[in-house]
N, C-alpha and C positions, 0 to 999 in steps of 0.2 A: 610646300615650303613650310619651314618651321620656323618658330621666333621665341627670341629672348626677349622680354621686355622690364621697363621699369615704368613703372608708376609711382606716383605722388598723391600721399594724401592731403587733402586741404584742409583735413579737420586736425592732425597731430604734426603736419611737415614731416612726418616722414617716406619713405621709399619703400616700395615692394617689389620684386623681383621674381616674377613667374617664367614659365614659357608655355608656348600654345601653336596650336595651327593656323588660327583667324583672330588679330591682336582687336579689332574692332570688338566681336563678339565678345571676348574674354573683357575687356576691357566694361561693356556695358555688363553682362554678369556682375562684375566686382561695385559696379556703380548700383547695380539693383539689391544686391542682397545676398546673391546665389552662394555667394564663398565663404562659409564660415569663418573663415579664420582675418578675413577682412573686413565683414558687416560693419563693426563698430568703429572702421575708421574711415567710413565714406565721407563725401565724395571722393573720389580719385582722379587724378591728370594723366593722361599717359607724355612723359617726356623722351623714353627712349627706348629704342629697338633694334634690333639683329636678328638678318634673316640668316638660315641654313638651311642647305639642300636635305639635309640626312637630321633625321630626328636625335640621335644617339650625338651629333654633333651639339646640338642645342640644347640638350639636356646636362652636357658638360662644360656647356657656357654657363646656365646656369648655380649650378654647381661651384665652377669656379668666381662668381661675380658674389656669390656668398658667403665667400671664404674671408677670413682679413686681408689678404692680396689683392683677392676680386673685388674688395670693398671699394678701398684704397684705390683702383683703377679708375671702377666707375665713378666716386669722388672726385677723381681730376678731370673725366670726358662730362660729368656734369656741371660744372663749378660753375657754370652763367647762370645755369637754373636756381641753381644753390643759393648766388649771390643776389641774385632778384629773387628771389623769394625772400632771401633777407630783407630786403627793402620793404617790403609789403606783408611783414609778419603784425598780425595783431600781439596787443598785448597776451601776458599770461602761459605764452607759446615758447619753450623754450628756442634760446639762439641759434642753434645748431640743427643741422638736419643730420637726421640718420640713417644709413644705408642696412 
């Protein structure tokens, strides 16, 4: 099985959007260090995922969930998270989370 996933960073509020075979492992990766391109914005939360049988399926999930349409999706399936995270945003962070 394959998966789309998002994550949250705790340190800038915003959102990342991978996919993977094992979201647990991927997930600790991203927390450790392993991923260049997210090192510097660790810790991360995982809040949301999508399984697919066929890999070329979740590949074009994500794809689409990075797009401005797929943005604007996952913005409205996460808004609880959104909104509590507003609640608990330190200073200095801007308002808004971004996908």
């Amino acid at each position: 099985m394959y998966f789309v996933y998002v994550l949250l960073s705790l340190k800038d509020k915003k959102f990342y959007i991978g996919f993977t075979y094992n979201v647990e492992k991927r997930l600790e990766q991203h927390n450790n260090g392993e991923s260049k391109s997210t090192r510097p914005r660790r810790p991360f939360e995982l809040v949301y995922y999508e399984g697919f049988k066929y890999k070329g399926d979740a590949i074009n999930q994500e794809l689409f969930y990075k797009s401005s349409q797929g943005r604007r999706m996952l913005k409205s399936r996460l808004k609880t998270v959104i909104e509590r995270d507003k609640s608990t945003r330190g200073a200095g962070v801007a308002n808004r989370n971004r996908l």
